[in-house]
N, C-alpha and C positions, 0 to 999 in steps of 0.2 A: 630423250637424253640431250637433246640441242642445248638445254639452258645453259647446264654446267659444262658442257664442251665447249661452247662460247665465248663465256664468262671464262674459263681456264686459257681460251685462244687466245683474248683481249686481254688480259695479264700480260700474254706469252709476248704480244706487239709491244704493250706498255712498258714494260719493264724490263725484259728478259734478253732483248737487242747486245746488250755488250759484253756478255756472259760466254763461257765455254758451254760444252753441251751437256758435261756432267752436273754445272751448277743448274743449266736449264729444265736437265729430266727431275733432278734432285726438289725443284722448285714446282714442277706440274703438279710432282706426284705429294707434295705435301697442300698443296691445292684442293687433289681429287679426296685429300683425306676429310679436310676443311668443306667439300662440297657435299660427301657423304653424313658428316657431321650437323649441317642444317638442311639437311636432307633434300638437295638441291639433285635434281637427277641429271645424271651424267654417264657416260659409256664405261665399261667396264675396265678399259685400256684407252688411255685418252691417247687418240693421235692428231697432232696437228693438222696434218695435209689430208688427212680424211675430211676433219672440217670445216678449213679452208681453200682449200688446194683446188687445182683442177690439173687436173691427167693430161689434157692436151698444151696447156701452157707449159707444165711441168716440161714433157719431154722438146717441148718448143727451148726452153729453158736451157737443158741439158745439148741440143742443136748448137746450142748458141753462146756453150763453154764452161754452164754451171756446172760445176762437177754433180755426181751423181748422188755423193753419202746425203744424207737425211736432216743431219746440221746445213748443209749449203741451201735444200731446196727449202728447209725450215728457213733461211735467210733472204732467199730469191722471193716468198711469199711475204714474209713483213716487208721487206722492199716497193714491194706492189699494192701494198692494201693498206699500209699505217698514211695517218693524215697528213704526218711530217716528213719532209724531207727526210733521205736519209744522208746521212755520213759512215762512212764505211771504210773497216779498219780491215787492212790491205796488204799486209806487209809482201805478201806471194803476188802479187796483183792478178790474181785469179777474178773478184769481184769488177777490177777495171776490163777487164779482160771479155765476159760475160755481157755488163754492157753496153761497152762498145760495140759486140756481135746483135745483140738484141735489138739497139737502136740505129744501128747504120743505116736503115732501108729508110728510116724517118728522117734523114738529114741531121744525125747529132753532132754538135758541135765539141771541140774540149779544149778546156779552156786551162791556164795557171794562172796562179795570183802574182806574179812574176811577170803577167804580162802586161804591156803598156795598155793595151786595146780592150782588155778583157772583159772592164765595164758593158763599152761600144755595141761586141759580139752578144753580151749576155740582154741586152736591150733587144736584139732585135729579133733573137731568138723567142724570148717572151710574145711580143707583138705577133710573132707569125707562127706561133706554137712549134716553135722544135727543140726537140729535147735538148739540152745542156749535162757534159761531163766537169768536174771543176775536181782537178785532178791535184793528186800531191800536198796536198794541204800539211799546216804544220798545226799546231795546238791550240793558234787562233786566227780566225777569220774577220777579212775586211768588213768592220764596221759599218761600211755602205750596203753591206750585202742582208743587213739583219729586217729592212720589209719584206723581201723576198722571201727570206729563213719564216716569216712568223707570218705571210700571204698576207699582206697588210693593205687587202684590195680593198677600192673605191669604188661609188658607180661615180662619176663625170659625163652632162649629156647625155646620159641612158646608157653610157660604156662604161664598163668593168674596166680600171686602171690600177697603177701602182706607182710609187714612187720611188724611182731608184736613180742616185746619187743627186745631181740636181735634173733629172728629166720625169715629167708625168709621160709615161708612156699606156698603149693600152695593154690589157692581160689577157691572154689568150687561154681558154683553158685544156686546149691540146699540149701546155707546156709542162716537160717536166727536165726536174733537176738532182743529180747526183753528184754527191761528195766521194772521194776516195782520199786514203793520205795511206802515207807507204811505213807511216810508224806504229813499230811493234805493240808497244805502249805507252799510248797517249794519256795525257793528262787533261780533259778538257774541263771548264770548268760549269758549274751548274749552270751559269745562267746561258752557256753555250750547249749543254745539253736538254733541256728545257726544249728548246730552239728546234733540233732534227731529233730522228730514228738513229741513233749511234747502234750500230752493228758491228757484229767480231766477226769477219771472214778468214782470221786465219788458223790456218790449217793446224789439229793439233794431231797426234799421233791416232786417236781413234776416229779420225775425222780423214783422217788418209789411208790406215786400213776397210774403213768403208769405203773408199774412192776405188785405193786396189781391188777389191772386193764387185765393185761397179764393174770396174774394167775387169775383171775375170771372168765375168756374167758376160760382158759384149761381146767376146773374143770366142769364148765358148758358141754362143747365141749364131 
């Protein structure tokens, strides 16, 4: 059953990022119908985090402020495994929140576009691999930032580089980088979504009866 549980996950990364969760199951499950149809074998009940997931990260995850419901860790695992950066839609700042917790122990830096320095930080971050937060964003991003967005590395000298604003610097590949912006809904436009993993963190009502739901399991437990 791997093929079409794959093929439905890789959907689920590709395309399914900015979506609520009703449109998301709504979308699996005309998939699983589509995969049954060319007779692609696939699991009976498709579950994301059975196929991609891991159980120790997971609760590492939930340590470290993802909330608990099945939409967040569904979000926490595109976050970690799509090719693209992510940007991540924030309005609760639960996502910022998460991780900031997750990468503290790595040295992350967070940066605004508001800041004078921010280029500076985000250079030297890259060079010595530690994560980057690039927090608050609005509906568009500095223009300087579109190598990094699309990893538009070099080798130079047998170094792996990049070029960001006017510095070749080198790329380290311990580096990683997250977007948050604190609006409800954003308008971004294609060739900026093209660009990163745009994800929906915010909370909707059946996305917080699964949380309560979490937390009543904890308290219980």
């Amino acid at each position: 059953n791997l093929t079409g549980d794959v093929l439905i996950s890789s959907g689920m990364i590709a395309y399914l990022g900015p979506f609520t969760v009703t449109y998301r199951t709504h979308s699996t499950e005309e998939w699983m119908v589509q995969c049954e149809e060319k007779s692609i074998p696939r699991s009976e009940k498709f579950n994301f985090q059975d196929t991609l997931g891991e159980p120790v990260k997971i609760r590492a995850w939930h340590s470290h402020g993802l909330p608990t419901d099945a939409f967040s860790c569904d979000n926490g695992i595109i976050t970690t495994t799509a090719r693209r950066w992510p940007l991540m839609i924030d309005p609760q700042g639960q996502a910022n929140k998460w991780v900031r917790n997750m990468e503290a122990e790595h040295g992350m830096h967070v940066i605004k576009l508001s800041q004078a320095t921010y280029l500076r930080t985000l250079e030297n971050a890259i060079q010595f691999g530690k994560p980057v937060l690039l927090e608050n964003v609005g509906e568009e991003l500095d223009p300087a930032l579109e190598p990094l967005l699309v990893k538009q590395t070099f080798k130079q000298g047998g170094v792996l580089c990049i070029r960001l604003g006017d510095s070749t610097i080198e790329y380290s590949d311990d580096f990683r980088f997250y977007v948050t912006t604190k609006l409800r809904n954003p308008h971004y436009l294609p060739e900026l979504q093209v660009k990163v993993t745009l994800l929906n963190f915010m909370i909707t009502r059946e996305g917080l009866e699964d949380q309560l739901l979490g937390q009543t399991f904890k308290q219980g437990g």
